[in-house]
C-alpha positions as CSV (number, residue, x, y, z in Angstrom):
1,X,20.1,18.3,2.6
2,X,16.5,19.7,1.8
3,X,14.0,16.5,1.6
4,X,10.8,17.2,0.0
5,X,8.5,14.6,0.6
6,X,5.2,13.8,-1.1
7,X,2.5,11.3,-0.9
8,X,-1.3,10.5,-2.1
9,X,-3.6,8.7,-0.7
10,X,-4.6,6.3,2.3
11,X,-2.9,6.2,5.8
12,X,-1.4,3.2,4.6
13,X,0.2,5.4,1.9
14,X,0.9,8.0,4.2
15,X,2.7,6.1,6.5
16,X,5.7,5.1,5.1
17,X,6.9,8.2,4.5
18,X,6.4,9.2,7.5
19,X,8.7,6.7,8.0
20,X,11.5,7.8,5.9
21,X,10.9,11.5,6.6
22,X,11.3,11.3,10.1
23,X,14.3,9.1,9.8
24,X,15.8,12.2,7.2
25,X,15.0,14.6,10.0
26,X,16.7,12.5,12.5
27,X,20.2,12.6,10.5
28,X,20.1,16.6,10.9
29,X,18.0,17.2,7.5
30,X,15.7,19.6,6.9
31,X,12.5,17.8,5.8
32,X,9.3,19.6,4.3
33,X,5.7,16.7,3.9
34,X,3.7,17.2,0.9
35,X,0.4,15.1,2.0
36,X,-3.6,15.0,1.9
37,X,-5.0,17.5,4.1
38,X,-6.8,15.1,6.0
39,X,-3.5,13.4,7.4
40,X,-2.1,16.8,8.7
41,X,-2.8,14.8,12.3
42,X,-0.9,11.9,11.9
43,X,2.1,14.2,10.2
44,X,2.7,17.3,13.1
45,X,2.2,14.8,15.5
46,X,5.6,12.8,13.1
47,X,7.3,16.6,13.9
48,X,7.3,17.1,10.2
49,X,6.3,20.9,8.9
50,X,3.0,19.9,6.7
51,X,1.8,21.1,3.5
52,X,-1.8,20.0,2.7
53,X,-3.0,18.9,-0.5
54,X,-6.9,18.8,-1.5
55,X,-8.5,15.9,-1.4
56,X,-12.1,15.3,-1.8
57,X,-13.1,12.1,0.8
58,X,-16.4,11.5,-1.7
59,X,-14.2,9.5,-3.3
60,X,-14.5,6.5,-1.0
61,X,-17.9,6.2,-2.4
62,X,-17.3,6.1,-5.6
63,X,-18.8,2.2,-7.2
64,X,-15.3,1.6,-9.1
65,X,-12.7,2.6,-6.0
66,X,-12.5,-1.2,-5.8
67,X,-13.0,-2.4,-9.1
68,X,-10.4,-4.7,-10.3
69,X,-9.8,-2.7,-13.8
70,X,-11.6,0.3,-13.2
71,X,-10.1,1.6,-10.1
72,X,-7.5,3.0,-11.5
73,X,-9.5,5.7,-13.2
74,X,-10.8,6.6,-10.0
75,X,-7.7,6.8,-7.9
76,X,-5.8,8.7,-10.7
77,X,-8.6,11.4,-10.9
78,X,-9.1,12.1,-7.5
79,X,-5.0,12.7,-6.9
80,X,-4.7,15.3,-9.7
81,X,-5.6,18.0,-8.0
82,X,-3.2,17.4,-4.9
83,X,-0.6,16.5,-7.9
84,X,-0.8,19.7,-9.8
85,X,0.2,22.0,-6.8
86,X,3.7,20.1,-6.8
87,X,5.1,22.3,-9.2
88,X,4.2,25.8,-8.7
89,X,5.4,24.5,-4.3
90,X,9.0,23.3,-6.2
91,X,9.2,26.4,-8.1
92,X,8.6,28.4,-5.2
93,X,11.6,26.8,-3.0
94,X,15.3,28.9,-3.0
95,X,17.4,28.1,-5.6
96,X,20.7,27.0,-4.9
97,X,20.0,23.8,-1.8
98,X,21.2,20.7,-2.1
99,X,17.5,18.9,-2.5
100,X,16.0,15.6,-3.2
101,X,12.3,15.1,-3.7
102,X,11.1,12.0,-2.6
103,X,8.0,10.8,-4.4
104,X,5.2,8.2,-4.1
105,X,5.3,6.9,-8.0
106,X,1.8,8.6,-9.0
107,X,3.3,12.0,-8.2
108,X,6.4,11.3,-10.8
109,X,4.6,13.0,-13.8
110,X,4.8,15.9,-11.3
111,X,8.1,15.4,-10.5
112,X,9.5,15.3,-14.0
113,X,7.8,18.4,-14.4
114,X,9.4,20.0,-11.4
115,X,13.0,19.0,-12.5
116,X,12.4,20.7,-15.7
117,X,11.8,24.1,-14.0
118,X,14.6,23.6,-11.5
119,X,17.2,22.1,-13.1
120,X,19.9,19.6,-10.8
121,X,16.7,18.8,-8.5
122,X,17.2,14.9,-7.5
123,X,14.1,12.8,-7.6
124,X,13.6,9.1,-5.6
125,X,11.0,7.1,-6.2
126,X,9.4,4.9,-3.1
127,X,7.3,1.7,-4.4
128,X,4.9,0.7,-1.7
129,X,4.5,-2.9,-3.0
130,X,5.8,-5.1,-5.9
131,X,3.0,-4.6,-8.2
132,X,4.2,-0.7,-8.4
133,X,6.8,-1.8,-10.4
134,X,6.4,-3.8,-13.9
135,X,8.0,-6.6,-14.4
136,X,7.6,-10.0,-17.2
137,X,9.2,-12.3,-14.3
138,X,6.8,-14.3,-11.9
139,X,4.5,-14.6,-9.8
140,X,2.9,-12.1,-12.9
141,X,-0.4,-10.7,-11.7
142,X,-2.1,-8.4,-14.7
143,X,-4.6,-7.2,-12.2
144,X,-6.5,-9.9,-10.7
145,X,-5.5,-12.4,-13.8
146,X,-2.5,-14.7,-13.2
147,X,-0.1,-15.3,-16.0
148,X,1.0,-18.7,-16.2
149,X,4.7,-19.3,-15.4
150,X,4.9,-21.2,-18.9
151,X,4.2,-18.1,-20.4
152,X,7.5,-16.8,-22.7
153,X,8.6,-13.1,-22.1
154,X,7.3,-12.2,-25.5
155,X,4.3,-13.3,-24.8
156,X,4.1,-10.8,-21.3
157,X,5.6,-7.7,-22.4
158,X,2.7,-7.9,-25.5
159,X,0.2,-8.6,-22.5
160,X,2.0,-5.4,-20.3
161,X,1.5,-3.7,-23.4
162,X,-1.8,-4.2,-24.2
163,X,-3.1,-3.8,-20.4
164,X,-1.5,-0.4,-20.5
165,X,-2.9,0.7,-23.7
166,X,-6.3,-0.3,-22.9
167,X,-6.6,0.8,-19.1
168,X,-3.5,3.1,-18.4
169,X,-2.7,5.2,-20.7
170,X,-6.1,6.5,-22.1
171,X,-7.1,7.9,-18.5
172,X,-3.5,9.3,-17.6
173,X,-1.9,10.5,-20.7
174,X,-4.6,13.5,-21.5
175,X,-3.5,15.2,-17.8
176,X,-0.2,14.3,-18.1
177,X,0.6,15.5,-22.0
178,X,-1.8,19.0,-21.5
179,X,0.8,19.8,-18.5
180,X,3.6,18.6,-20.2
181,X,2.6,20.6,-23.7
182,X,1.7,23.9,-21.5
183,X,5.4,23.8,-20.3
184,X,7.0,23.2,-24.0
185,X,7.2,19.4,-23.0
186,X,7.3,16.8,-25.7
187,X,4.5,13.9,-25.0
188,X,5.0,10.6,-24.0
189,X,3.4,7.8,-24.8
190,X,3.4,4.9,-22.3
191,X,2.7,6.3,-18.7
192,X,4.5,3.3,-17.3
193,X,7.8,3.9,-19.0
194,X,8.0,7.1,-18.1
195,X,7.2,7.0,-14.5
196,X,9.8,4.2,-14.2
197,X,11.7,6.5,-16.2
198,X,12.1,9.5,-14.1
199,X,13.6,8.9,-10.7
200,X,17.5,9.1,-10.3
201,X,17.2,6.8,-7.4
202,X,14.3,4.3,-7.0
203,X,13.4,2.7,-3.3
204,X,11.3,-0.6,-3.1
205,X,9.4,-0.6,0.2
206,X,9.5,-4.4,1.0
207,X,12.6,-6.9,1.5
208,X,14.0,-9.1,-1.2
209,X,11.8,-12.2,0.7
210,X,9.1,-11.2,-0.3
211,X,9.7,-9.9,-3.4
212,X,13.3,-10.3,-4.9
213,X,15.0,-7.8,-7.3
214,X,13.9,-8.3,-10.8
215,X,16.1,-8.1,-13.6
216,X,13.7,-5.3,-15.6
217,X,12.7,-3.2,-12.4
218,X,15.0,0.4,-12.9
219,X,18.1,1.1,-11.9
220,X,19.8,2.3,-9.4
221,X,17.8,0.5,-7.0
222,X,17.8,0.6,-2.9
223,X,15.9,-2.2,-0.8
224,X,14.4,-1.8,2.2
225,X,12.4,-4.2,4.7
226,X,8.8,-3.0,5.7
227,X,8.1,0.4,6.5
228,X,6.0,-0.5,9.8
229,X,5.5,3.0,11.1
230,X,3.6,3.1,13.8
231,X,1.8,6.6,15.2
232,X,0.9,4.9,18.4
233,X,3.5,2.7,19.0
234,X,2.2,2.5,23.0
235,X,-1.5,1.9,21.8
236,X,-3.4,-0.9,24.2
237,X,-6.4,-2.6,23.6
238,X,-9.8,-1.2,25.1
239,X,-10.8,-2.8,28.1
240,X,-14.2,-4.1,26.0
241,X,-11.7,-5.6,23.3
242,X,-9.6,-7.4,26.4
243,X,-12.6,-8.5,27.9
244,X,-13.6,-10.7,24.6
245,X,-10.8,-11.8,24.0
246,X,-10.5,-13.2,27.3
247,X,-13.8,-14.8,27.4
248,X,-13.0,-17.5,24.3
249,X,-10.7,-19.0,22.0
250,X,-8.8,-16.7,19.5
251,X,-10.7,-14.9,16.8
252,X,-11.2,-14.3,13.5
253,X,-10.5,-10.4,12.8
254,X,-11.8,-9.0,10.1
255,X,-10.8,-5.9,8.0
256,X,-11.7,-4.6,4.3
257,X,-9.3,-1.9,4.7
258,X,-10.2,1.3,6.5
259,X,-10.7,3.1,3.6
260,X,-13.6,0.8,2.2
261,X,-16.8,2.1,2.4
262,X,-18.5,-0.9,0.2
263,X,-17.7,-3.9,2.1
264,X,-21.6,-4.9,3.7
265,X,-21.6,-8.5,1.1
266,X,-18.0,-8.9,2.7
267,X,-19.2,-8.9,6.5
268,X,-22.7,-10.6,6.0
269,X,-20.6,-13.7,4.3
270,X,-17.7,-13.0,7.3
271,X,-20.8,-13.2,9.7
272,X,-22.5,-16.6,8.6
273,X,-19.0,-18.4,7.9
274,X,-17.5,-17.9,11.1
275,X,-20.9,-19.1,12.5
276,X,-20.8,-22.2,10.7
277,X,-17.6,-23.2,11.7
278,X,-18.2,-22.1,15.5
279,X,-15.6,-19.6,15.5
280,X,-15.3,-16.0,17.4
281,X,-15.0,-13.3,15.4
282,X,-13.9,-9.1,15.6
283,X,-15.2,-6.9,13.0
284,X,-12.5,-3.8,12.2
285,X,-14.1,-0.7,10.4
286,X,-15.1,2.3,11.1
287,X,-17.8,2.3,9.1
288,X,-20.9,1.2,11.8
289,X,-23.6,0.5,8.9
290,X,-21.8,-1.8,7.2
291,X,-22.2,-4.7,9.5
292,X,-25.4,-6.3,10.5
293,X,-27.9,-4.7,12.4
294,X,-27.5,-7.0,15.1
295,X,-24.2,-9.0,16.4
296,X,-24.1,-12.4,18.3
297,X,-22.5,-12.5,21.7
298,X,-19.5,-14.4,19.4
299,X,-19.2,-11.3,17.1
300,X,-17.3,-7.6,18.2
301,X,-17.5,-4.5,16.3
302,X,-14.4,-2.3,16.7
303,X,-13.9,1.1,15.1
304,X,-9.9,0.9,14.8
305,X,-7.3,-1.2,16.8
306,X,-3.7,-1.2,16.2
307,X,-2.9,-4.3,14.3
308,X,0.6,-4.6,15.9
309,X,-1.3,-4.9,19.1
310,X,-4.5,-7.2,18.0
311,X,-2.5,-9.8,15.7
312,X,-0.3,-11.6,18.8
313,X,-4.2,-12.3,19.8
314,X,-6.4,-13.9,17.0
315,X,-6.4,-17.0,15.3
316,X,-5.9,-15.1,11.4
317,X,-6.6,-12.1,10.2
318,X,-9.1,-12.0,7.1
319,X,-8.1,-8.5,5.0
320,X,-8.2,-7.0,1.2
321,X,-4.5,-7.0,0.9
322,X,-3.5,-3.8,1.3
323,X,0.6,-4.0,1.5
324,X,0.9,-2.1,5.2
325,X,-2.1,-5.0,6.4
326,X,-0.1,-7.7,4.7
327,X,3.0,-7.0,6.4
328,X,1.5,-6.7,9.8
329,X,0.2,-10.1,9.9
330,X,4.0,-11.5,8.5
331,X,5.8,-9.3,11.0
332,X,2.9,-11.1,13.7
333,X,3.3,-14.2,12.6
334,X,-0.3,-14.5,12.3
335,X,-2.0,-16.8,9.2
336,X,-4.0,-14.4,6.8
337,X,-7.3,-14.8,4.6
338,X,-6.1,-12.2,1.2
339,X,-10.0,-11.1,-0.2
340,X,-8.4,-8.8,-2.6
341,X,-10.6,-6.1,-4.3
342,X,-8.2,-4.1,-6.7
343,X,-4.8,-2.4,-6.9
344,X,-1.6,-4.0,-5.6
345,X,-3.7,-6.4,-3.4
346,X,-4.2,-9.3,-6.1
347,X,0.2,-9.7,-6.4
348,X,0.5,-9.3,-2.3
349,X,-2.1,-11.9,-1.9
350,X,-0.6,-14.1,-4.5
351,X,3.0,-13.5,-2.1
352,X,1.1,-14.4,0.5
353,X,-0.2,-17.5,-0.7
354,X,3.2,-18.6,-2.2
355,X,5.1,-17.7,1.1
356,X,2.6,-20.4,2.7
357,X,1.5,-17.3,5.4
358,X,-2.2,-17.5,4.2
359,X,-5.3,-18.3,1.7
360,X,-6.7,-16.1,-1.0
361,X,-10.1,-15.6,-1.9
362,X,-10.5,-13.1,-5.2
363,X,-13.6,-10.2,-3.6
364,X,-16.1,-11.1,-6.3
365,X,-16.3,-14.4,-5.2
366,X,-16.9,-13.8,-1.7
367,X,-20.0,-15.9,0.1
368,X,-20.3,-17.7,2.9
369,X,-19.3,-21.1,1.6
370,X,-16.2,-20.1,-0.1
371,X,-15.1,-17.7,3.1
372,X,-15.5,-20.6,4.9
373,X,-14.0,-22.9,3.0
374,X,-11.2,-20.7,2.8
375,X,-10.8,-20.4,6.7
376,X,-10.8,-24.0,6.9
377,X,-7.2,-24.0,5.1
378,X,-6.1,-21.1,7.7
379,X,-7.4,-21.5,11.4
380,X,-5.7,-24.1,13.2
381,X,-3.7,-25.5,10.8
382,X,-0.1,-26.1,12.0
383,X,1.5,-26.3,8.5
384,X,0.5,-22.9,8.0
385,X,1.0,-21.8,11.7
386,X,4.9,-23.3,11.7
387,X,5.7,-21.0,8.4
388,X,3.7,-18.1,9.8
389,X,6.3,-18.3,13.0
390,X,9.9,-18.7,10.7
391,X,8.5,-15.9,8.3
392,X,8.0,-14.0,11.6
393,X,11.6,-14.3,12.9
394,X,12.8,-12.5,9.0
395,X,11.5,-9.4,10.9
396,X,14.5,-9.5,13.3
397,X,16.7,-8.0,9.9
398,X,18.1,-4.5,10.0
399,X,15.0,-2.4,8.2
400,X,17.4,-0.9,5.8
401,X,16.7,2.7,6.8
402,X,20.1,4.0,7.3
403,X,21.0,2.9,3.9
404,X,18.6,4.4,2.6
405,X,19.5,7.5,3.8
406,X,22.9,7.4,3.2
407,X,22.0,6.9,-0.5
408,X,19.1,9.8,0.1
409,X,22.3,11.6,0.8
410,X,24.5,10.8,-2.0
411,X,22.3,11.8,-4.3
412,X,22.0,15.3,-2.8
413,X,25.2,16.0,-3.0
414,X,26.4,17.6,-6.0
C-alpha cells in the first residue's frame, strides 16, 4: 500500500501522524508526509520521506489566532496555500497503486478534489479531538458557549446551523467553491457536511472514555486511544530544572501552548496567584518576553521540556487545552487547570472538567483572583488527585494502532 499522509498546522497536529505514518511504514508500506516546512525536523528524524508545504510563521502574531469565534478565519487562511499544492502532488503520483490518503479534516476539500482527478483513490479522515466532529449529543460546546443538556435536538442542529452560516461557511466556501468550479465541480453549501462527507474511512484520535461514539458522527468509523508520539522518547530534564525541583514542594507548570505568542496577561495573573497562595511555579514557553522582566527565586522559566517527563513532577499543570497537552496530563495522572482560548480547547476542557481530572477557567477571564481561585480546586486536593490516578491506569489499554492499520489496509485493497 501507498500512504499519503498530510497534515496542517502545530507540532501538536503534526504529531499524530507521525504516529500513524510510522506505524504504516513499520507494516512494510510505503509512506510519503505531506507537512509544514517548518516540521521537516521532527519528520526525517520519524524516517518518513518529507514533502514541505508553505507556511508563513507571521501567523502566530496575528490578534485573532486565539479568538474564540474569529480564529477560525485565521487558521483557515493561513493553511490554503499548503492545501492547494495537494492536488497537483496527487495528480503527479503513478496511476495504478493501491493508495489511501490519509488527511487531517481541513485538508478534506483538498482531498475531495484529488479523488476527482484520480478516480478509486481512498481517503481517511483523522479527527484530533471531539470537537472536529459535529455532533447535537452532549457535553455540546458551540465554541466557548455551553448548550444546556435540556436543550431538544431541534433546538441544536438550528444552533449548528446557524454557527456555521454565520462563522464557517462565509470564510471557507469562496476558496473551496472557486477550486471546485475551476475543475467542473458543482458547489456545496455547508462546509461541515461536506468535509464529514468525504472520507471513506474516518479515524477519531481519542478513546471512547473520553469521548464515546456518537450516534451522528460518520460512518465507517475506527477508534483509537491517544496518539502520544513522542520525538524524544529518552528526553531528561536539565540539570537547572532538577535542581528546582529538588529544592521545594511540587510546582505549578504553566503552558499557553507553544504556539501562543499573546499570552503576557496569562503569566502576569499565573505570577501573582501562585504567589498568593505560596506555591512554586515553572513557566513553559519559548517565548522569553512574555514573562516578567524579573522572576522570584519560586518562579522558573523553561524554553521546552517534555511533558511526559515534567508531569510525574508537579503538583498540576495549568494549559489552554490543546488535545496532545490534555492527554499528557490524563496519561500522567496529573490534575490540570483548562484556560482555553479558542478551537477544540473549550470541549477538551469541558472533558476534562466532567472526567473530575481538573478545573476550567474560560482565557478572557483570566486574573489573578480567578487563577487562583481556580488552583485552589486543583492543588492538593485528594478528590481530584484519586480520579487523576484511576483515569491514569485507562492508559494501560492497547492504543488501537494495529487496528487501525489493518482497516488502513482494507480500504486499499481493491
Amino acid at each position: 500500500m501507498h500512504a499519503v499522509v498530510v497534515t496542517i498546522g502545530s507540532a501538536g497536529d503534526l504529531f499524530p501522524f507521525l504516529w500513524m505514518g510510522r506505524a504504516l511504514r513499520e507494516r512494510g508500506h510505503r509512506v510519503d508526509f505531506l507537512g509544514p516546512v517548518q516540521h521537516e525536523p521532527y519528520v526525517t528524524r520519524a524516517g518518513l520521506p518529507f514533502h514541505g508545504l508553505p507556511a508563513d510563521p507571521a501567523v502566530l502574531d496575528h490578534p485573532d489566532l486565539w479568538h474564540p469565534t474569529r480564529g477560525f478565519a485565521v487558521v483557515w487562511q493561513a493553511t490554503r496555500p499548503a492545501m492547494a499544492e495537494l492536488p497537483a502532488y496527487m495528480e503527479a503520483l503513478p496511476p495504478g497503486e493501491d493508495r489511501v490518503l490519509l488527511a487531517h479534516p481541513l485538508a478534506l476539500p483538498e482531498a475531495d478534489l484529488c479523488r476527482a482527478a484520480c478516480p478509486g483513490l481512498k481517503i481517511a479522515a483523522a479527527y484530533l479531538a471531539p470537537s472536529n466532529l459535529p455532533t447535537v449529543h452532549d457535553p455540546l460546546m458551540l465554541g466557548p458557549w455551553r448548550v444546556p443538556r435540556w436543550a431538544p435536538h431541534v433546538a441544536r442542529r438550528w444552533l449548528w446551523r446557524r454557527l456555521a452560516a454565520s462563522l464557517v461557511d462565509p470564510v471557507a466556501l469562496p476558496d473551496v467553491n472557486a477550486a471546485r468550479a475551476a475543475r467542473g465541480l458543482p458547489p456545496v453549501h455547508d462546509l461541515v457536511k461536506h468535509i464529514t462527507g468525504v472520507p471513506d474511512l474516518s479515524v477519531t484520535l481519542f478513546p471512547g472514555w473520553f469521548a464515546p461514539t456518537q450516534p451522528d458522527w460518520p460512518q465507517p468509523m475506527i477508534r483509537t486511544g491517544f496518539p502520544l508520539y513522542d520525538p524524544a522518547p529518552d528526553a531528561a530534564l536539565g540539570p537547572e530544572l532538577q535542581a528546582f525541583l529538588a529544592s521545594g514542594p511540587p510546582p505549578v507548570a504553566f503552558t499557553p501552548g507553544t504556539g501562543n505568542r499573546q499570552a503576557g496577561r496569562y503569566f502576569e495573573a499565573a505570577a501573582q496567584a501562585t504567589r498568593r497562595l505560596g506555591l512554586r511555579a515553572i513557566f513553559l514557553t519559548p517565548h522569553r518576553e512574555q514573562l516578567p522582566a524579573e522572576l522570584p527565586e519560586h518562579f522558573l522559566w523553561q524554553e521546552y521540556v517534555p511533558l511526559k517527563a515534567l508531569l510525574p513532577h508537579v503538583a498540576a499543570l495549568a494549559h489552554h487545552g490543546g488535545i496532545g497537552t490534555t492527554a499528557e496530563a490524563l496519561r500522567a495522572g496529573t490534575p490540570q487547570l483548562v484556560v482555553p482560548l479558542a478551537h477544540d480547547q473549550f470541549d477538551n476542557a469541558a472533558r476534562v472538567v466532567s472526567l473530575g481530572a481538573g478545573a476550567s477557567l474560560h482565557a478572557s477571564r483570566v486574573t489573578a483572583e480567578r487563577v487562583a481561585q481556580a488552583l485552589r480546586r486543583v492543588v492538593g486536593r485528594e478528590e481530584v488527585g484519586g480520579r487523576c490516578r484511576e483515569i491514569r491506569t485507562r492508559f494501560n489499554a492497547p492504543s488501537g494502532i494495529d487496528q487501525l492499520c489493518a482497516s488502513l489496509e482494507a480500504l486499499a485493497v481493491p
